[in-house]
BATIDREN-83553 format. One record per residue (C-alpha): residue number from 0; x, z, y. Coordinates in steps of 0.5 Angstrom, whole numbers, plus 500, padded with zeros to 3 digits. Example, Ala and Ser with C-alpha at 12.3 -4.5 7.8 and 13.67 -1.06 7.14 Angstrom:
2
{pos:0 east:525 up:516 north:491}
{pos:1 east:527 up:514 north:498}
This chain:
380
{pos:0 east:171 up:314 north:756}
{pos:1 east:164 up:315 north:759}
{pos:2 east:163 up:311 north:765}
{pos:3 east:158 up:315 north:768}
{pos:4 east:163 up:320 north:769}
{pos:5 east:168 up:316 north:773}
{pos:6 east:165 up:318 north:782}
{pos:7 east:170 up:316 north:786}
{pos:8 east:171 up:309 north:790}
{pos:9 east:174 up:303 north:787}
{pos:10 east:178 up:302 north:794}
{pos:11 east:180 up:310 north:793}
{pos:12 east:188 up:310 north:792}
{pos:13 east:188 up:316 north:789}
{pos:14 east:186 up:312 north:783}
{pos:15 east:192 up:310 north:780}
{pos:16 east:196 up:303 north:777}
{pos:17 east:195 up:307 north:770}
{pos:18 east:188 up:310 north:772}
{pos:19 east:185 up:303 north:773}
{pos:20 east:189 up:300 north:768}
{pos:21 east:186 up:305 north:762}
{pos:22 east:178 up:305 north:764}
{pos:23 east:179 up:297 north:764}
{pos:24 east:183 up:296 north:757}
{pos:25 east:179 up:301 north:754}
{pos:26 east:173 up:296 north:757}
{pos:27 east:177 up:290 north:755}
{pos:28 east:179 up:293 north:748}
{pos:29 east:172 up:295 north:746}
{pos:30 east:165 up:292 north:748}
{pos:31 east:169 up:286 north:751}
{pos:32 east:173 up:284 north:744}
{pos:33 east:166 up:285 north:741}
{pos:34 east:163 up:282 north:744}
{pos:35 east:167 up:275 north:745}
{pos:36 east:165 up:271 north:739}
{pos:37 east:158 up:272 north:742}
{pos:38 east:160 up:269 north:749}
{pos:39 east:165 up:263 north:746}
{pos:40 east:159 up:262 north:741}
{pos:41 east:153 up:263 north:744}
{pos:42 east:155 up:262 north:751}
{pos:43 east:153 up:269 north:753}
{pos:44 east:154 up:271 north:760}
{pos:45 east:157 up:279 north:760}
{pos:46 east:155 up:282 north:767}
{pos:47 east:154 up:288 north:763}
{pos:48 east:161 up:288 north:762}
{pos:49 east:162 up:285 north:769}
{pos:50 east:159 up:292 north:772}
{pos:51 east:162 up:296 north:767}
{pos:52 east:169 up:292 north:769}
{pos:53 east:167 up:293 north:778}
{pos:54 east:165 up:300 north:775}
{pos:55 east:172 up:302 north:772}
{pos:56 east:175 up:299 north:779}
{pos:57 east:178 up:292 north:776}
{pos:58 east:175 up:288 north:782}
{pos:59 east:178 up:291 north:788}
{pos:60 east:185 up:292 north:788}
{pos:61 east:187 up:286 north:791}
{pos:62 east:182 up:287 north:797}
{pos:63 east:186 up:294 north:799}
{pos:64 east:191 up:295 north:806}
{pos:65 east:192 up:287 north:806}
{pos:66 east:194 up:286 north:798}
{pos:67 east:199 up:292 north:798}
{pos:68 east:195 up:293 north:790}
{pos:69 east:196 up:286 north:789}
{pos:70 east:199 up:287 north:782}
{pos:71 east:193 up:290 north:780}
{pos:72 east:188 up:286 north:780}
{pos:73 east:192 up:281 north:777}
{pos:74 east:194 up:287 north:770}
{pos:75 east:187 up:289 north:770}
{pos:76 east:186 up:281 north:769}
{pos:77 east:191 up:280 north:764}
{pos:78 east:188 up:285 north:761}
{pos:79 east:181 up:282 north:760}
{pos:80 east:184 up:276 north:758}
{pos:81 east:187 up:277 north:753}
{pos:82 east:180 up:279 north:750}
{pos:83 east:176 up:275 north:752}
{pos:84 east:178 up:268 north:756}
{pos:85 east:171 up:266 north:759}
{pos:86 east:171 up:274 north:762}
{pos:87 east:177 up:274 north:765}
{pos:88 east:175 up:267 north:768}
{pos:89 east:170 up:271 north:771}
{pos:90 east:174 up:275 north:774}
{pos:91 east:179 up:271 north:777}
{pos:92 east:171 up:268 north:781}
{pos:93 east:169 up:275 north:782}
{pos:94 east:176 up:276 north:785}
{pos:95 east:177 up:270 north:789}
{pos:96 east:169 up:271 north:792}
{pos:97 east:172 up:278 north:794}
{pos:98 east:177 up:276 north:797}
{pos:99 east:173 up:270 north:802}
{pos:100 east:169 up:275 north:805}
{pos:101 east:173 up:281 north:806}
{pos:102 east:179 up:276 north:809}
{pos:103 east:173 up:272 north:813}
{pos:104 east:173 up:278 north:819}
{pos:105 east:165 up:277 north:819}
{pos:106 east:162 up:285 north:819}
{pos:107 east:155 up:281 north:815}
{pos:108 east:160 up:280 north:809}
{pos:109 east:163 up:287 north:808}
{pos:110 east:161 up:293 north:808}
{pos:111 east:155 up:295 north:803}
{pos:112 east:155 up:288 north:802}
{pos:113 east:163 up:288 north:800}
{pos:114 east:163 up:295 north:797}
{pos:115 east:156 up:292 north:792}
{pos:116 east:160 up:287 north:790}
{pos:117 east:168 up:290 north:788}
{pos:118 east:163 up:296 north:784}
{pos:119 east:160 up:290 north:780}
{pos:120 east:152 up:292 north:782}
{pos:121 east:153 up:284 north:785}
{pos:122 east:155 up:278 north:782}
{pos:123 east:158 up:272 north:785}
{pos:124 east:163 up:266 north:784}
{pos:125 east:167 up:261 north:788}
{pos:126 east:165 up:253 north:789}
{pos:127 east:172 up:251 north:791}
{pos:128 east:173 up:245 north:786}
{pos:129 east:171 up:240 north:789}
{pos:130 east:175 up:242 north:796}
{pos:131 east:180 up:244 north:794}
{pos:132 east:181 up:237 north:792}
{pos:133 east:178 up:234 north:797}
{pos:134 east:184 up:237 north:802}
{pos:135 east:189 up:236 north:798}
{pos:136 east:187 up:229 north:798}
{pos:137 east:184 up:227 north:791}
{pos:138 east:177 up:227 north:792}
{pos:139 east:172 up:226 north:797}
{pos:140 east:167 up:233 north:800}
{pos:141 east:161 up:234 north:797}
{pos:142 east:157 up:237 north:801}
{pos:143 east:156 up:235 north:808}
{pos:144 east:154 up:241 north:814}
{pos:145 east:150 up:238 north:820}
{pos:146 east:150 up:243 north:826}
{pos:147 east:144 up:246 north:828}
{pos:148 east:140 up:251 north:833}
{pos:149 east:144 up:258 north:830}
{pos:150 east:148 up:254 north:824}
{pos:151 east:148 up:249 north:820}
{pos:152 east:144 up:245 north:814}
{pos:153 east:148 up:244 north:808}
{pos:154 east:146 up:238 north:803}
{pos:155 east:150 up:236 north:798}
{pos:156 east:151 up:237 north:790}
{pos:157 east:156 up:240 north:786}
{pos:158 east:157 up:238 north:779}
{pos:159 east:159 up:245 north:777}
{pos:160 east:160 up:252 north:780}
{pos:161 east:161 up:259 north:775}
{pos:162 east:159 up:265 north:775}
{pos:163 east:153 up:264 north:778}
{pos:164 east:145 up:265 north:778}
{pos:165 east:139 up:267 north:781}
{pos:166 east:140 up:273 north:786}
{pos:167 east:147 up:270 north:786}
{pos:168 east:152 up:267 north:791}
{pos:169 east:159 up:264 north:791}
{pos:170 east:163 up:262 north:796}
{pos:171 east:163 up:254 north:798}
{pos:172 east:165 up:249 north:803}
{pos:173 east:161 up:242 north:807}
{pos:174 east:164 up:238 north:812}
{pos:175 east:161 up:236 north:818}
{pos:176 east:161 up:230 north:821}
{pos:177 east:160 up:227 north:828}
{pos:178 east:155 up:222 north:830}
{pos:179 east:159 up:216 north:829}
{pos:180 east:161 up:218 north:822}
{pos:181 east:167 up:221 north:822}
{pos:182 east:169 up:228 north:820}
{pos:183 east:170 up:233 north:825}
{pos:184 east:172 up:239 north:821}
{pos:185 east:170 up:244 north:815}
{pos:186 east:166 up:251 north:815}
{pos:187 east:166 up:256 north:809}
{pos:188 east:160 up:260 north:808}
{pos:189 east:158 up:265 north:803}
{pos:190 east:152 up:260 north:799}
{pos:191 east:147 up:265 north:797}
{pos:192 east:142 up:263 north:791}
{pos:193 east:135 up:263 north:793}
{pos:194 east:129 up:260 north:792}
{pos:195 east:131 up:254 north:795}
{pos:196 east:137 up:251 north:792}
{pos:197 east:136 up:247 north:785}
{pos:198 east:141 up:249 north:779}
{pos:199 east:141 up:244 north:774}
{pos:200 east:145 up:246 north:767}
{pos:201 east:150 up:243 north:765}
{pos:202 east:153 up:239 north:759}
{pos:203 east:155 up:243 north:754}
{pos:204 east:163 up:245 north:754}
{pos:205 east:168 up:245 north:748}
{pos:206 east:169 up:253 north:750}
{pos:207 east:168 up:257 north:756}
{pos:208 east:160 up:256 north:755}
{pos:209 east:159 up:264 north:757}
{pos:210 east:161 up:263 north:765}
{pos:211 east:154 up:262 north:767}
{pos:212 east:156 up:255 north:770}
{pos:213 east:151 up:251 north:773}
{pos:214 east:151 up:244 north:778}
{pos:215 east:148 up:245 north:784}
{pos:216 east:143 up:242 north:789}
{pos:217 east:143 up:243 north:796}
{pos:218 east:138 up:240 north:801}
{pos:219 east:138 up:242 north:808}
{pos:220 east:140 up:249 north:807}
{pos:221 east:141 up:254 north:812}
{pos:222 east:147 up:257 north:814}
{pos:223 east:148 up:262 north:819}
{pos:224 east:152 up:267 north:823}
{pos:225 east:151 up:272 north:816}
{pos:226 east:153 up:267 north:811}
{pos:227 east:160 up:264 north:815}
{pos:228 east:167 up:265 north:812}
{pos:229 east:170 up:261 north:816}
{pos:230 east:169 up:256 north:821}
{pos:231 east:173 up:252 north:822}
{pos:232 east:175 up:253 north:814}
{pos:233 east:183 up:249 north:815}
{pos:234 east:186 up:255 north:817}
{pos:235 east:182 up:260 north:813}
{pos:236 east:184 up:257 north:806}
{pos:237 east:192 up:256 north:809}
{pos:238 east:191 up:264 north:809}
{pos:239 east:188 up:265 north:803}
{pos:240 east:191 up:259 north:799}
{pos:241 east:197 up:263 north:795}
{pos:242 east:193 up:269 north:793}
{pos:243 east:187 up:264 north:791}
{pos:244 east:192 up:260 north:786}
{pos:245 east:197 up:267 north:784}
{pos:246 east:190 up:270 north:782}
{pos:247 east:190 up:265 north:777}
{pos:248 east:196 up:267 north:773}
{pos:249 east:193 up:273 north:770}
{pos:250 east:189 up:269 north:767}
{pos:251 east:195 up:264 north:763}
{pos:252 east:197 up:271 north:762}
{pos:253 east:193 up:274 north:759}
{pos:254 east:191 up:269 north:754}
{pos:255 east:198 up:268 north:752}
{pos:256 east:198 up:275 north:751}
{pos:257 east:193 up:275 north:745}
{pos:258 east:196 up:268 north:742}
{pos:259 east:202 up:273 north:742}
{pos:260 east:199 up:278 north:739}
{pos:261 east:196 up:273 north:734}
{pos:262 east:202 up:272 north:732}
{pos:263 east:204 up:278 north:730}
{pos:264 east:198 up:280 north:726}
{pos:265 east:200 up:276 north:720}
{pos:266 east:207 up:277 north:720}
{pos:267 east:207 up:282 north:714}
{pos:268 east:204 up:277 north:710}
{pos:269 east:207 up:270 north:713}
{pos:270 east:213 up:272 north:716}
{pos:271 east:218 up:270 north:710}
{pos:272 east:215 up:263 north:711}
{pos:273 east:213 up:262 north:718}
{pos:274 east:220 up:264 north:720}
{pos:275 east:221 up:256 north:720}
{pos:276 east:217 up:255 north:725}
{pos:277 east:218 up:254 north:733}
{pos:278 east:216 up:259 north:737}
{pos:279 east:216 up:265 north:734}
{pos:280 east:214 up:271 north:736}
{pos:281 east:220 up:274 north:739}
{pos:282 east:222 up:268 north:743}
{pos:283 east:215 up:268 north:746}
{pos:284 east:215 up:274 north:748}
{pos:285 east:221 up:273 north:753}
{pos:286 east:219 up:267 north:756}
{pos:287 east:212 up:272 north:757}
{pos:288 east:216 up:278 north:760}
{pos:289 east:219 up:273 north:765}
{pos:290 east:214 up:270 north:767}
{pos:291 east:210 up:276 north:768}
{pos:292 east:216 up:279 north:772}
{pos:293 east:216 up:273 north:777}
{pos:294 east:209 up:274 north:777}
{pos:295 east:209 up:281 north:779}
{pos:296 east:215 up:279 north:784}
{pos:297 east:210 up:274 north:787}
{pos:298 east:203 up:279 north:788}
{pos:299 east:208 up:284 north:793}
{pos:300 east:207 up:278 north:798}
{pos:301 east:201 up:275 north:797}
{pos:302 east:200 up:273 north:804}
{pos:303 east:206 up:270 north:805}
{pos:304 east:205 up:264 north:809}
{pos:305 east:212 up:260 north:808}
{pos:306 east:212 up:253 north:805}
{pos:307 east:218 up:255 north:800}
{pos:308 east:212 up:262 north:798}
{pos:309 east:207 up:257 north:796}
{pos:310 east:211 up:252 north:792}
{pos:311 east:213 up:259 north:789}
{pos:312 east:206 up:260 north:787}
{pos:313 east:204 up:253 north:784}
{pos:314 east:211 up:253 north:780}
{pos:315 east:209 up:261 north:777}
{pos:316 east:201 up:258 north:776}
{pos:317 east:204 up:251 north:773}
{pos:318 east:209 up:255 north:768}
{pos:319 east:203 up:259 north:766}
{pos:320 east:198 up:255 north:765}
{pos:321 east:204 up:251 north:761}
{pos:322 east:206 up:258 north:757}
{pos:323 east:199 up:259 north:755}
{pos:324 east:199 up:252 north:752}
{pos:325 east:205 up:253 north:747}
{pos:326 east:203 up:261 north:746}
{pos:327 east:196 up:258 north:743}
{pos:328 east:198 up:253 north:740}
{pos:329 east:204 up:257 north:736}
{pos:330 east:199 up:262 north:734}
{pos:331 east:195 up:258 north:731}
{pos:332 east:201 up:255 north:727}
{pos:333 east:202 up:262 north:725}
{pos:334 east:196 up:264 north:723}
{pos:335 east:195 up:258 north:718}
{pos:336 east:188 up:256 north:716}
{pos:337 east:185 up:264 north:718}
{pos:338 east:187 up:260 north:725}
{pos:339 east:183 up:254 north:724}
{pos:340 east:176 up:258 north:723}
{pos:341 east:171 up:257 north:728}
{pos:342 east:171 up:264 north:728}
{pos:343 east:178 up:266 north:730}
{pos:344 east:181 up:269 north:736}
{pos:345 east:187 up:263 north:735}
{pos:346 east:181 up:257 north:735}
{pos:347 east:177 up:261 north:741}
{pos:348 east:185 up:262 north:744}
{pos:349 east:186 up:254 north:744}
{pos:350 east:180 up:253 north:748}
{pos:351 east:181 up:257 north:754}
{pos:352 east:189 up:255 north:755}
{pos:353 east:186 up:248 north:755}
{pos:354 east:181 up:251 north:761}
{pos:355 east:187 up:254 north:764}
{pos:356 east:190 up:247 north:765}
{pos:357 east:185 up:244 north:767}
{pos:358 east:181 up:249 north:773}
{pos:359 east:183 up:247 north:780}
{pos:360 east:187 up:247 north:780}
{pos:361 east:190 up:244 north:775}
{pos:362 east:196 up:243 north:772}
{pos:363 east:197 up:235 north:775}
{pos:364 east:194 up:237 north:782}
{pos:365 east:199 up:243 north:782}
{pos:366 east:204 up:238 north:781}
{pos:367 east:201 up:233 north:786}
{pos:368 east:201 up:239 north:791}
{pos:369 east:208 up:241 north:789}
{pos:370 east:211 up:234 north:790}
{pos:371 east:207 up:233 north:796}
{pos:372 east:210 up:240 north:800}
{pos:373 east:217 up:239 north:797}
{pos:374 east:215 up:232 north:801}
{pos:375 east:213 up:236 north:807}
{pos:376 east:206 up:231 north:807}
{pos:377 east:201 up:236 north:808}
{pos:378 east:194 up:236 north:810}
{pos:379 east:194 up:237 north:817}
């Protein structure tokens, strides 16, 4: 396939679920699959391939006529996934940055500036971590914004944030606070990375290393009507909470996917003995096929406000994250020794199904939210 040759808009409709889905398993299946021992290994951070996947319009199907093409974006990340864990992270953080400015209402984040950032000319990531769990309860906010002549300042320190770099940007949340300390509200805001905020490495990760993630310093940095996403931030993430936490789900997916596949590679010369095993192939693959159903089911009403959806989305994203665990593990008995190689897809696959059980949030924050909604004891 010749990208050069692809002319029309990612947000065009006319491209189709199958057209979109060709140009990114071609991408997926051949430079992404080549080049993620270099990412596992090397902590090579691909934004070659990431233009190439905005290109070939992997990046916009979740922003089109209020997520009618929700199901999309969440294909074209299986798809990645199951080459590449560390990219199809990438992705998830390219979606959900998309997702806070075209949600935002601002006319300074979209357009050209949105339009850039769907065909993959711009990167940008998502620094909710720390929020996230800081609302739901578990963490206190990081950064703090103080009201100023035309915005806020922000100061703070994030511990780390992906996709991220020089000339970049990412989606992030400070408290504000009155005078007597206590805490007025949050604002979102579209954090650019200019001269003036710090990025400091981070220590080295067991995997996931190529998703260029960074610890960030800010010291009264300026936010102003053109960088604001929400303000106040509550209400915004209540709207965006269920599609932010389903986009997940492609990922989980996607690295079963591969365990699954991973499986079946050696079945002709290890089937008669791994038949004893747990987990074969074929019962996997029911378990995938109905979780992909749900999961498909759920991207027909990403904005669906009700309790009852969202406890839907956090149980679909907890069995996945679960799934991919089992799936990665089996692989990994299946294949043997050749598994065991720091080398093979089985051993990369194991890490970035523990990576999906822990990113916010993971799997004991989805189930402290699902206790607490079944509860009725949500944040106000």
């Amino acid at each position: 396939m010749n990208l050069a040759d692809v002319q029309p808009s990612v947000l065009d409709p006319a491209w189709s679920h199958e057209q979109v889905m060709a140009r990114v398993t071609a991408i997926a299946n051949g430079p992404l699959a080549d080049a993620a021992y270099r990412i596992d290994h090397e902590g090579h951070y691909p934004l070659e391939i990431m233009a190439q996947l905005g290109e070939a319009g992997a990046f916009g199907a979740h922003l089109e006529c209020g997520g009618r093409r929700f199901a999309l974006a969440l294909d074209a990340m299986r798809a990645i996934s199951r080459s590449c864990g560390s990219t199809g992270f990438l992705t998830w953080c390219h979606d959900v940055c998309g997702l806070y400015m075209e949600q935002s209402g601002n006319p300074a984040l979209a357009r050209s500036v949105l339009d850039d950032h769907v065909n993959g000319i711009t990167f940008g990531g998502t620094a909710l971590s720390n929020p996230m769990k800081s609302l739901a309860g578990i963490e206190k906010m990081l950064l703090r914004a103080t009201p100023v002549k035309g915005g806020y300042q922000v100061s703070g320190a994030l511990p780390w944030v992906s996709h991220i770099g020089p000339g970049q940007y990412c989606g992030a949340i400070a408290g504000v606070y009155r005078d007597d300390g206590s805490l007025s509200h949050e604002i979102m805001f579209l954090l650019r990375f200019t001269d003036d905020v710090v990025l400091r490495p981070c220590p080295e990760f067991s995997g996931m290393e190529g998703t260029s993630t960074w610890g960030v310093r800010l010291d009264n940095y300026f936010v102003g009507e053109d960088s604001m996403i929400a303000d106040p931030a509550r209400p915004f993430i209540a709207r965006i909470r269920a599609a932010f936490v389903l986009l997940q789900a492609g990922m989980a997916i996607g690295v079963a996917q591969g365990a699954i596949e991973s499986i079946l590679e050696v079945e002709p010369v290890l089937g008669h003995v791994n038949q004893f095993l747990h987990d074969r192939p074929d019962v996997l693959q029911a378990e995938f096929d109905d979780l992909g159903a749900r999961v498909m089911k759920l991207a027909e009403t990403p904005y669906d406000g009700s309790k009852d959806y969202l406890l839907d989305v956090l149980d679909a994203r907890t069995q996945g994250a679960e799934f991919a665990l089992k799936a990665t593990q089996s692989a990994l008995m299946h294949q043997g020794a050749r598994g065991y190689l720091m080398n093979s897809a089985p051993q990369r696959r194991i890490r970035e199904a523990h990576f999906v059980a822990i990113v916010t949030p993971a799997i004991k924050h989805l189930r402290w939210e699902m206790a607490r909604l079944s509860k009725e004891e949500m944040p106000a």
